[in-house]
The first five atom37 places (N, CA, C, CB, O) and aatype in JSON, in Angstrom:
{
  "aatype": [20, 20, 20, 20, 20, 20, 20, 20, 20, 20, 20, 20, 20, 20, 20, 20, 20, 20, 20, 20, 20, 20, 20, 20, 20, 20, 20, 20, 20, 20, 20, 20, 20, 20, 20, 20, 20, 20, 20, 20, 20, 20, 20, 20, 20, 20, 20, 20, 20, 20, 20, 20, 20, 20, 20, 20, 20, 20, 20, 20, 20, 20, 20, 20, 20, 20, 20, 20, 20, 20, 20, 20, 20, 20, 20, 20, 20, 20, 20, 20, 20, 20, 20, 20, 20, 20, 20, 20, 20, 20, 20, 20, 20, 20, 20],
  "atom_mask": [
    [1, 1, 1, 1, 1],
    [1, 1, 1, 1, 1],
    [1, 1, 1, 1, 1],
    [1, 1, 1, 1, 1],
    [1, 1, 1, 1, 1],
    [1, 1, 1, 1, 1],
    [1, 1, 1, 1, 1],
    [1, 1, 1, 1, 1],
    [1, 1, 1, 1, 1],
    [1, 1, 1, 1, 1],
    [1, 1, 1, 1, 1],
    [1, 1, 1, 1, 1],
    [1, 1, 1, 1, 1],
    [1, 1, 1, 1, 1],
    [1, 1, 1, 1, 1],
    [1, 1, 1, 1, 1],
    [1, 1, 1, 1, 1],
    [1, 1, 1, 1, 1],
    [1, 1, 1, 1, 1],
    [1, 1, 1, 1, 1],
    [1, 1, 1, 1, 1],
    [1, 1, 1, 1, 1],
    [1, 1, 1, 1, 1],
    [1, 1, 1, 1, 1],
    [1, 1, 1, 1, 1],
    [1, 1, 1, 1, 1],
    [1, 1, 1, 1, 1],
    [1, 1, 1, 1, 1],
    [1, 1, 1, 1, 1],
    [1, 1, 1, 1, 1],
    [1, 1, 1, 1, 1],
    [1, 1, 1, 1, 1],
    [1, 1, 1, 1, 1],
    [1, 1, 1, 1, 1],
    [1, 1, 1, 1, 1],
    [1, 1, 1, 1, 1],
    [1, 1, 1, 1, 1],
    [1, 1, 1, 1, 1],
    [1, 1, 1, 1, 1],
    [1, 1, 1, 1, 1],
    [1, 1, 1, 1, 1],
    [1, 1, 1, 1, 1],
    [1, 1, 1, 1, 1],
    [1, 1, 1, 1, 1],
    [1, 1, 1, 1, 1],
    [1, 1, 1, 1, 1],
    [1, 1, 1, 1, 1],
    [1, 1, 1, 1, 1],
    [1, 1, 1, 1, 1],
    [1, 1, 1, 1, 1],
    [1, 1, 1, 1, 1],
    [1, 1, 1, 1, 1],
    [1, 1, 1, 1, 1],
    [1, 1, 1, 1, 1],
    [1, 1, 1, 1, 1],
    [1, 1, 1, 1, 1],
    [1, 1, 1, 1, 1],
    [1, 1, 1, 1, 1],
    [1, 1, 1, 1, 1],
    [1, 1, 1, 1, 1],
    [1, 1, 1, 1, 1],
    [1, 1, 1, 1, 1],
    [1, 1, 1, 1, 1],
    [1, 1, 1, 1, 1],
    [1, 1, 1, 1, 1],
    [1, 1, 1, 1, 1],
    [1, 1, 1, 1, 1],
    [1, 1, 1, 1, 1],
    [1, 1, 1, 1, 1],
    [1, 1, 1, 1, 1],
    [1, 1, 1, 1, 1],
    [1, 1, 1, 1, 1],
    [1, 1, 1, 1, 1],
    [1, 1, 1, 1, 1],
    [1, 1, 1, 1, 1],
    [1, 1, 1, 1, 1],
    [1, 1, 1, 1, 1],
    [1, 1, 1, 1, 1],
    [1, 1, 1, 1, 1],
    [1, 1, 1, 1, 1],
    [1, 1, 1, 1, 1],
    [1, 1, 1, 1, 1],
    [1, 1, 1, 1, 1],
    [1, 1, 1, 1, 1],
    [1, 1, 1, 1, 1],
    [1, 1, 1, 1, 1],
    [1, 1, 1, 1, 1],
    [1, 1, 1, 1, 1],
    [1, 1, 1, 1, 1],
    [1, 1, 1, 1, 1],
    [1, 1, 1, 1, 1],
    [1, 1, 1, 1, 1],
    [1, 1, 1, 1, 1],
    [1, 1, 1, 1, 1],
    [1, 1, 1, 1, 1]
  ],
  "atom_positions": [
    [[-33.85, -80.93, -0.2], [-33.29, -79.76, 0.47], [-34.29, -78.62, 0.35], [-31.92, -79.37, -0.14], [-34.62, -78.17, -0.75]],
    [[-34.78, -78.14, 1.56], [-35.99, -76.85, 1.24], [-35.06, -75.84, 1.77], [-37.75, -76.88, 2.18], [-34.31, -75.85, 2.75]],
    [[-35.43, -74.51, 0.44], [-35.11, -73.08, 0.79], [-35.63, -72.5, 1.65], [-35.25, -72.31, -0.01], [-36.28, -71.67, 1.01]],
    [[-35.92, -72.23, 3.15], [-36.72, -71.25, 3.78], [-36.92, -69.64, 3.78], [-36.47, -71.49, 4.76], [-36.0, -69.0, 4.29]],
    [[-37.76, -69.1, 3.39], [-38.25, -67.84, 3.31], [-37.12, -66.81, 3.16], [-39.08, -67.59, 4.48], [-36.97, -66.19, 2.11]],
    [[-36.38, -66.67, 4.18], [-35.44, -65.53, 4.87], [-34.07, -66.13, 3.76], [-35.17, -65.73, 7.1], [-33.3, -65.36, 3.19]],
    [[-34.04, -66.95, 3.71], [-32.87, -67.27, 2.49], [-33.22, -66.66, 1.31], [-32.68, -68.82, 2.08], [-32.57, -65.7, 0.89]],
    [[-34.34, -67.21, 0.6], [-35.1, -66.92, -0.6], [-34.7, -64.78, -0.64], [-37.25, -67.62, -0.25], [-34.01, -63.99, -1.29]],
    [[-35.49, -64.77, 0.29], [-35.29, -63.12, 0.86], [-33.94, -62.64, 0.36], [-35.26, -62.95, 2.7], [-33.83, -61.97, -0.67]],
    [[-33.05, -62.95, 1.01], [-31.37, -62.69, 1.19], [-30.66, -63.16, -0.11], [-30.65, -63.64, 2.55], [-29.57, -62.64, -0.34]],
    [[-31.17, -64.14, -1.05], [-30.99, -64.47, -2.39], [-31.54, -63.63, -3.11], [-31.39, -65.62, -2.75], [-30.74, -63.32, -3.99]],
    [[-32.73, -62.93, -3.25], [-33.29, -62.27, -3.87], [-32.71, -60.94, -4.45], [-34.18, -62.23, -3.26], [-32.6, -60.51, -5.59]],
    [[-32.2, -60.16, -2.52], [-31.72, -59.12, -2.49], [-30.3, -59.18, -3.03], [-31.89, -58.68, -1.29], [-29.7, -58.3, -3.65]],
    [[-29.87, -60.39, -2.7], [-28.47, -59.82, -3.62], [-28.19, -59.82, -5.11], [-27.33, -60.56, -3.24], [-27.31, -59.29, -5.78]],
    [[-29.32, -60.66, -5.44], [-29.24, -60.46, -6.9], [-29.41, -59.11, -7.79], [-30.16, -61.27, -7.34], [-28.92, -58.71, -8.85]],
    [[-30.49, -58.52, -6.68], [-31.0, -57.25, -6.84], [-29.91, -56.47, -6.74], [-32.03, -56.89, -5.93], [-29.71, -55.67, -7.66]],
    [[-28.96, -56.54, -5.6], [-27.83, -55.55, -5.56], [-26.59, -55.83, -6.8], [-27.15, -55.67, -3.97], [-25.82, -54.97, -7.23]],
    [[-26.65, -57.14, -7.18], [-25.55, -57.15, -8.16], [-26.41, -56.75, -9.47], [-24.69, -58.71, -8.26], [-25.84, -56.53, -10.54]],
    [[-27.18, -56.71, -9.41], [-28.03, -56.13, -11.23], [-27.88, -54.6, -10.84], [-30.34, -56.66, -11.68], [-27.41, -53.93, -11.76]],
    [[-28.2, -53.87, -9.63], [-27.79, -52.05, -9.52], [-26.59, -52.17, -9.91], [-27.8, -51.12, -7.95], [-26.24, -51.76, -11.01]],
    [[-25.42, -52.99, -8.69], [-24.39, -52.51, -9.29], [-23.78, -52.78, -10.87], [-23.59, -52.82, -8.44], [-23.05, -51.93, -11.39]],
    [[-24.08, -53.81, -11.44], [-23.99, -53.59, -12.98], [-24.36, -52.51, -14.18], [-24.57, -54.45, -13.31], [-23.96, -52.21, -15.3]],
    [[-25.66, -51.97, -12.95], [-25.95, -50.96, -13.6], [-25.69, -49.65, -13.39], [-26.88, -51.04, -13.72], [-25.79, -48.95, -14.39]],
    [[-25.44, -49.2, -12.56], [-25.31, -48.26, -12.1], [-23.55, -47.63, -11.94], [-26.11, -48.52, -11.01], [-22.95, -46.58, -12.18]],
    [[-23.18, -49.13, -11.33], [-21.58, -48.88, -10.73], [-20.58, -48.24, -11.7], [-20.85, -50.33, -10.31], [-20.96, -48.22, -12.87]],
    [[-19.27, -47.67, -11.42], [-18.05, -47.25, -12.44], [-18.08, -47.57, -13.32], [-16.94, -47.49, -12.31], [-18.13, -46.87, -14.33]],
    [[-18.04, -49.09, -13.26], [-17.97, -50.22, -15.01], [-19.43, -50.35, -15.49], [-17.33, -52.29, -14.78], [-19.66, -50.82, -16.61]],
    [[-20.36, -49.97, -14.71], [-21.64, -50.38, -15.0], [-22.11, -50.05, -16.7], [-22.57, -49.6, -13.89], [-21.6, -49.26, -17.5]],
    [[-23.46, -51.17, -16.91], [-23.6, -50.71, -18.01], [-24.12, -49.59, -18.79], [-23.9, -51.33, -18.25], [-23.96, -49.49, -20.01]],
    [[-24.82, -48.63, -17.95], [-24.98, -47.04, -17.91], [-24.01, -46.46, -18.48], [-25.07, -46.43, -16.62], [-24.03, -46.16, -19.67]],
    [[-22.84, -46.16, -17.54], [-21.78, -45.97, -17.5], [-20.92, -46.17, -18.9], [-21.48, -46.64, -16.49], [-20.47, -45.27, -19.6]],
    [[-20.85, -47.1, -19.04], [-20.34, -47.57, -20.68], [-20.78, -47.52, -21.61], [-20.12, -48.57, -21.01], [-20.17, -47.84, -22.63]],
    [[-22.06, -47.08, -21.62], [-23.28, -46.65, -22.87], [-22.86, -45.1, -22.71], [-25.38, -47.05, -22.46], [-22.33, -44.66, -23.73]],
    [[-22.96, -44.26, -21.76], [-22.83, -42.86, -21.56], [-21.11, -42.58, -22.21], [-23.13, -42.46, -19.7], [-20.88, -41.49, -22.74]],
    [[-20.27, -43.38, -22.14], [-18.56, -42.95, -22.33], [-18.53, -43.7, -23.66], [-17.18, -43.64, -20.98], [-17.7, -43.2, -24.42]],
    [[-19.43, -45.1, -24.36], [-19.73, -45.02, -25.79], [-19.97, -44.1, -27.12], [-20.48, -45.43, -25.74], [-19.36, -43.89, -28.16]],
    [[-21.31, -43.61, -26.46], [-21.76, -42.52, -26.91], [-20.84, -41.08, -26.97], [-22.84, -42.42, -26.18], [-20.65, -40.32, -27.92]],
    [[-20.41, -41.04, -25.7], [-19.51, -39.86, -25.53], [-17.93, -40.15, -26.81], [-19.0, -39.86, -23.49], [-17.29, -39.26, -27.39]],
    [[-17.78, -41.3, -26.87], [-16.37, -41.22, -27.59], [-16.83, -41.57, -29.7], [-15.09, -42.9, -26.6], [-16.19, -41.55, -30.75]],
    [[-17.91, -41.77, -29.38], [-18.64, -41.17, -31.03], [-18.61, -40.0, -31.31], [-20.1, -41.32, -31.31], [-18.41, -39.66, -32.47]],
    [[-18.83, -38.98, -30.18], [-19.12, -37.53, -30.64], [-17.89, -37.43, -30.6], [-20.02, -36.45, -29.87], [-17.58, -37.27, -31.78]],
    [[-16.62, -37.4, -29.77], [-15.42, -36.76, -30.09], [-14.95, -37.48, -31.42], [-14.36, -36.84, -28.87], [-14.38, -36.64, -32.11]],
    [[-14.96, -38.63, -32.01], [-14.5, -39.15, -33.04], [-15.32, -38.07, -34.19], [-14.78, -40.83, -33.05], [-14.38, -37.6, -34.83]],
    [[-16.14, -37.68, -34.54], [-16.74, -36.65, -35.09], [-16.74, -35.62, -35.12], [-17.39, -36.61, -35.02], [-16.94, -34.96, -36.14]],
    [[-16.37, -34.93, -33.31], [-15.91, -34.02, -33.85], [-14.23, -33.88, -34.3], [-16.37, -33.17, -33.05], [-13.79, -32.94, -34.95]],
    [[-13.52, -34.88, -33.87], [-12.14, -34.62, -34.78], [-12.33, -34.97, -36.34], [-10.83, -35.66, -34.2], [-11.48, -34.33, -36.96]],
    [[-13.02, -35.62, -37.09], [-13.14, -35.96, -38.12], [-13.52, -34.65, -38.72], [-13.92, -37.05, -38.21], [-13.13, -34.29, -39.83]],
    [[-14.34, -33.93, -37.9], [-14.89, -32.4, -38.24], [-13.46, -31.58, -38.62], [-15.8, -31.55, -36.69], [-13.01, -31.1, -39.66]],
    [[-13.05, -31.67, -37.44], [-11.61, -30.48, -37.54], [-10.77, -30.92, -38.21], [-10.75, -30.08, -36.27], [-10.2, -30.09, -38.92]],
    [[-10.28, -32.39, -38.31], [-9.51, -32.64, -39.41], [-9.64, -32.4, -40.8], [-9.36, -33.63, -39.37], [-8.67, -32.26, -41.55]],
    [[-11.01, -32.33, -41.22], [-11.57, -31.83, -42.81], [-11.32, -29.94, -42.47], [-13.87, -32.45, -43.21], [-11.11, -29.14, -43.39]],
    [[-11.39, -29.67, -41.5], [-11.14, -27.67, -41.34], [-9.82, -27.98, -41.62], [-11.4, -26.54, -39.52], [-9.44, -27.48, -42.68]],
    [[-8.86, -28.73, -40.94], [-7.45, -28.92, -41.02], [-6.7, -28.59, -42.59], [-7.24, -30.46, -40.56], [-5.99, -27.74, -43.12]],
    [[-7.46, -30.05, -42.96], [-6.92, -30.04, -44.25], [-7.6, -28.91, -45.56], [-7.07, -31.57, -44.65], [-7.09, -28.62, -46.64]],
    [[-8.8, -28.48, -45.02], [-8.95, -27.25, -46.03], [-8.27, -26.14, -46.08], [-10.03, -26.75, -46.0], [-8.24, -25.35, -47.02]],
    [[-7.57, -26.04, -44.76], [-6.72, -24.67, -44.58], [-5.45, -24.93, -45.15], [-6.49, -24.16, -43.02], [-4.86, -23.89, -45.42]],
    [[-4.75, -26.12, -45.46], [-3.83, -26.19, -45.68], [-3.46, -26.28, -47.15], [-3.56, -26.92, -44.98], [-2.41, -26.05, -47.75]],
    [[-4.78, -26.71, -47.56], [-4.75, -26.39, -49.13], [-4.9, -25.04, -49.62], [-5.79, -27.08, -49.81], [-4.42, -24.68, -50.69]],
    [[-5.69, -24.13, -48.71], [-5.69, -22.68, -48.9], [-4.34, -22.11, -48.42], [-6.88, -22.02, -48.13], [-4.32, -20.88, -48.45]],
    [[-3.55, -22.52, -48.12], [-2.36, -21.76, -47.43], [-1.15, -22.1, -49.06], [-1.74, -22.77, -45.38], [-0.47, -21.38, -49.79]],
    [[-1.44, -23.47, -48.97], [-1.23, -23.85, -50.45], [-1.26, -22.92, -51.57], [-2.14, -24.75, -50.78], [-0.32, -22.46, -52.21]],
    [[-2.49, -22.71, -51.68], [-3.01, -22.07, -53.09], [-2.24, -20.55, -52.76], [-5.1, -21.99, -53.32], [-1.77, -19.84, -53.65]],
    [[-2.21, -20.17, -51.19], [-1.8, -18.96, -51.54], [-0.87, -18.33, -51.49], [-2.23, -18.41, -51.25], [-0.84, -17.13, -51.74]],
    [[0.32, -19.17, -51.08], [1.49, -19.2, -51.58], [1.87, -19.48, -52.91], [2.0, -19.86, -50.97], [2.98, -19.02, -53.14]],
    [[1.2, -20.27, -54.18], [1.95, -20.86, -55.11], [0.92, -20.27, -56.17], [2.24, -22.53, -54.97], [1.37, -19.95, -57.27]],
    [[-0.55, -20.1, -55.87], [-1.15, -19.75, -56.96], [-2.3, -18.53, -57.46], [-1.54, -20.76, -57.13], [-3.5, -18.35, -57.28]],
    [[-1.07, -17.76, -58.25], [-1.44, -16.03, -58.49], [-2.78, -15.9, -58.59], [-0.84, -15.28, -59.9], [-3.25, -15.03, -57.87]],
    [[-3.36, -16.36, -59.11], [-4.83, -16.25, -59.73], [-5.97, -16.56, -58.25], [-5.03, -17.7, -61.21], [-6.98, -15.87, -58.13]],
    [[-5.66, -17.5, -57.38], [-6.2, -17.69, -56.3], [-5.89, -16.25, -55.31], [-5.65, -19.09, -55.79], [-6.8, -15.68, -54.7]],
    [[-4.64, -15.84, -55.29], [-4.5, -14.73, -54.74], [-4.84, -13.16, -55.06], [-3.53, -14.86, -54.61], [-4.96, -12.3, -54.2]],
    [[-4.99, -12.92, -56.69], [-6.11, -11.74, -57.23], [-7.06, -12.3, -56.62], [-6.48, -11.45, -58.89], [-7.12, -11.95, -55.44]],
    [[-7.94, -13.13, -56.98], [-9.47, -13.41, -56.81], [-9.56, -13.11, -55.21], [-9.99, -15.16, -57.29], [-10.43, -12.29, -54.91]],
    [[-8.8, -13.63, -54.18], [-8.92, -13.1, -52.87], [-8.62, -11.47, -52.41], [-8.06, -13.94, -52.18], [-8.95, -10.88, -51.38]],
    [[-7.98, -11.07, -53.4], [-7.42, -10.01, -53.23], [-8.56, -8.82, -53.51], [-6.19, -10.03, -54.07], [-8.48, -7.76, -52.87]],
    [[-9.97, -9.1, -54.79], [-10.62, -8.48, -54.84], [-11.92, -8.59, -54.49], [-10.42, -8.24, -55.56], [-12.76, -7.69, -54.43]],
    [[-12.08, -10.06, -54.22], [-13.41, -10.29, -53.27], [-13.41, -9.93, -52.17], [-13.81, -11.47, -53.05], [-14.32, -9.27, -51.66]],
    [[-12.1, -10.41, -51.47], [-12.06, -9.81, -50.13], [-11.98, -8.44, -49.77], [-11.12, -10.27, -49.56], [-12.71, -7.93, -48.92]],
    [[-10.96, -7.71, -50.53], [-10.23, -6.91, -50.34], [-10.38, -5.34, -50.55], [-9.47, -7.37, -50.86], [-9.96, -4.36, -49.93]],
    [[-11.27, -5.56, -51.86], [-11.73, -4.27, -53.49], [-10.92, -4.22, -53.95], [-12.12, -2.66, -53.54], [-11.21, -3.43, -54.85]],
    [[-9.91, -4.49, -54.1], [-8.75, -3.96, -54.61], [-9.14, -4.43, -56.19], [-7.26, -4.59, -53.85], [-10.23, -4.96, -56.38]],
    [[-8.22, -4.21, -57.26], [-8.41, -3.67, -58.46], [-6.86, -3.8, -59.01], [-9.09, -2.15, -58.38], [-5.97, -3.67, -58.17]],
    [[-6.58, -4.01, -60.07], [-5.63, -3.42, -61.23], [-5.84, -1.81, -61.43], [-6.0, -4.2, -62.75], [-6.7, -0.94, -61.34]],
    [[-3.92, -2.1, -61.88], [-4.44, -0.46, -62.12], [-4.83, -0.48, -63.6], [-3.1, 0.86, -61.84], [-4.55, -1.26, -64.51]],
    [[-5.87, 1.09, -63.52], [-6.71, 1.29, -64.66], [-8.1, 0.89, -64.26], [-6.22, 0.5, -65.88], [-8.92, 1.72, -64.64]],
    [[-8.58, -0.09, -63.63], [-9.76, -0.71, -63.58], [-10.62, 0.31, -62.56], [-9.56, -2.3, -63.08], [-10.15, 0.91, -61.59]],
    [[-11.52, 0.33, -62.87], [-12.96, 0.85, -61.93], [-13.32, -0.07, -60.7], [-14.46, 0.81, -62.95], [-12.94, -1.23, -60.74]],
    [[-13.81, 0.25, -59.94], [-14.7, -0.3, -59.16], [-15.94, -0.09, -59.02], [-14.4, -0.22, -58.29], [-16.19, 1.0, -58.52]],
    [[-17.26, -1.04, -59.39], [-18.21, -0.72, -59.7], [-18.83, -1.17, -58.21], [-18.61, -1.24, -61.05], [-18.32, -2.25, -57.91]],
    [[-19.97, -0.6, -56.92], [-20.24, -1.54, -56.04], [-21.62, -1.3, -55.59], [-19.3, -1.56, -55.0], [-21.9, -0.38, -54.83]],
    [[-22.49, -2.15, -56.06], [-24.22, -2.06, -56.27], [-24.03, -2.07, -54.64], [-25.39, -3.62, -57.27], [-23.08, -2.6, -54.06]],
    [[-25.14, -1.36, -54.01], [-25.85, -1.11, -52.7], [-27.25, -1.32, -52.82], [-25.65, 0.27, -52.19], [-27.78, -0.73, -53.76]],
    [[-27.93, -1.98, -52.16], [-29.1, -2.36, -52.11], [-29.55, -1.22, -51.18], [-29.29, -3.82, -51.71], [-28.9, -0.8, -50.22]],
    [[-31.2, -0.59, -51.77], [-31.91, 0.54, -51.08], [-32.31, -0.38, -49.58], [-33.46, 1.22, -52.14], [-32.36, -1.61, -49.53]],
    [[-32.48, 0.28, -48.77], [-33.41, -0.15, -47.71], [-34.82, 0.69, -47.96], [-32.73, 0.15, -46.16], [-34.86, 1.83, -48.41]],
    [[-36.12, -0.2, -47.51], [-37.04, 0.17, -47.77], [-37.75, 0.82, -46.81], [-37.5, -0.59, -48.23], [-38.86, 1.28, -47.07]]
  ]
}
């Protein structure tokens, strides 16, 4: 059985068109490398916000239930002071 030319041709090309569309098309494998990649970064970044999540909730924690967490915020953040106490507050010169 001989292949003639213009077949060979027309075999060629469609192979060619089914390897673009694999590559290229909706499902293609482009396509599924690009929405791979893409669903790593959102898994990361929720893994991100879930660790913000749960740090806030331990701070909401602490500052409802525990006094000592709430002075220490109260005067780092705040200045605030006991009464009686000074406030001492170094300023750095500009040169």
């Amino acid at each position: 059985m001989k292949i003639n030319r213009y077949s060979l041709r027309y075999l060629f090309l469609l192979i060619v068109a089914i390897l673009l569309f694999s590559l290229i098309g909706d499902h293609g494998f482009i396509t599924l490398y690009k929405s791979n990649k893409q669903i790593k970064n959102l898994k990361t970044e929720i893994e991100y916000s879930q660790n913000i999540i749960d740090s806030l909730k331990t701070e909401i924690d602490r500052l409802k239930h525990d006094t000592s967490f709430i002075e220490k915020i109260a005067r780092e953040k705040y200045g605030m002071a006991k009464e009686n106490e000074k406030i001492i507050k170094f300023v750095e010169e500009s040169e």
